[in-house]
C-alpha positions in Angstrom: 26.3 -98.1 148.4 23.1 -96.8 147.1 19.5 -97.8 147.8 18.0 -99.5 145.6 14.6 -98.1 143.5 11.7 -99.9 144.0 10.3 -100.5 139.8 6.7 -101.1 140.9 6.2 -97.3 142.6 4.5 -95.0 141.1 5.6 -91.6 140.1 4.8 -88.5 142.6 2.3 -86.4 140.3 3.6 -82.7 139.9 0.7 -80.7 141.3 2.0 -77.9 139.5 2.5 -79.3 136.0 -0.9 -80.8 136.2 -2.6 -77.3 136.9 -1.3 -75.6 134.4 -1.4 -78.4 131.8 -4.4 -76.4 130.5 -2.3 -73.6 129.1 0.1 -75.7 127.6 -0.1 -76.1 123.3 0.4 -79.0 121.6 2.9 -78.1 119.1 3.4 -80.7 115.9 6.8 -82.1 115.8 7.6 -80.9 112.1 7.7 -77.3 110.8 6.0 -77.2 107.4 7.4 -73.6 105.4 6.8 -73.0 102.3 8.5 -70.2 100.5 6.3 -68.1 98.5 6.2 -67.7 95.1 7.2 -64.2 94.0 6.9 -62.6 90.7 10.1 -61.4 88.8 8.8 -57.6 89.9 8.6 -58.7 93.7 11.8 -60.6 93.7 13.5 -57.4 92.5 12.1 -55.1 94.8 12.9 -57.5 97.7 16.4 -57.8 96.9 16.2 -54.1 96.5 14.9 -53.6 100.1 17.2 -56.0 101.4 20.1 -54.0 100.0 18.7 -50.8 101.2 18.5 -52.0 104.9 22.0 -53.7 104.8 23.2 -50.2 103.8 21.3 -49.0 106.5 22.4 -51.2 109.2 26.1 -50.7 107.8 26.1 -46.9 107.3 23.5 -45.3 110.1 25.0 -44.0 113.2 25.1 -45.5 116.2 24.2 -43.5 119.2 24.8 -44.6 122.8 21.7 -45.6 124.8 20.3 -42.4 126.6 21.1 -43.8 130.0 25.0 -44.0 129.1 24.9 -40.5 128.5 22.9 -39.3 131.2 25.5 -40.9 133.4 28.7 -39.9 131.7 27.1 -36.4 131.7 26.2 -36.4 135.5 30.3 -38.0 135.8 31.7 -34.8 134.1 30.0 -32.3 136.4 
């Protein structure tokens, strides 16, 4: 069976956590975002540049990392 815990000890202090507390932020618990409001204009030319980077991102060719072919270069000799 088990030992049991003693209720009235107190808790070893982490030296480590209490040095560095200092750098810690306090963060707030809730995110507050608000969207913008955007003119008709601006939400045209958003939806605009969000088409022209999905065609981007779809269409633009992928080239393997420079490493990759270094190595399959130095393979074929």
């Amino acid at each position: 069976m088990g030992k049991k815990k003693n209720k009235n000890k107190k808790k070893k202090v982490n030296a480590k956590k209490e040095r560095y507390a200092k750098f810690r932020k306090d963060k707030p618990s809730t995110m507050s975002f608000d969207v913008p409001n955007f003119t008709p204009e601006q939400q045209m030319q958003k939806q605009e540049d969000d088409r022209n980077i999905s065609l981007f991102l779809r269409n633009a060719p992928r080239y393997p990392a420079r490493e990759i072919s270094e190595r399959k270069m130095k393979s074929k000799r």
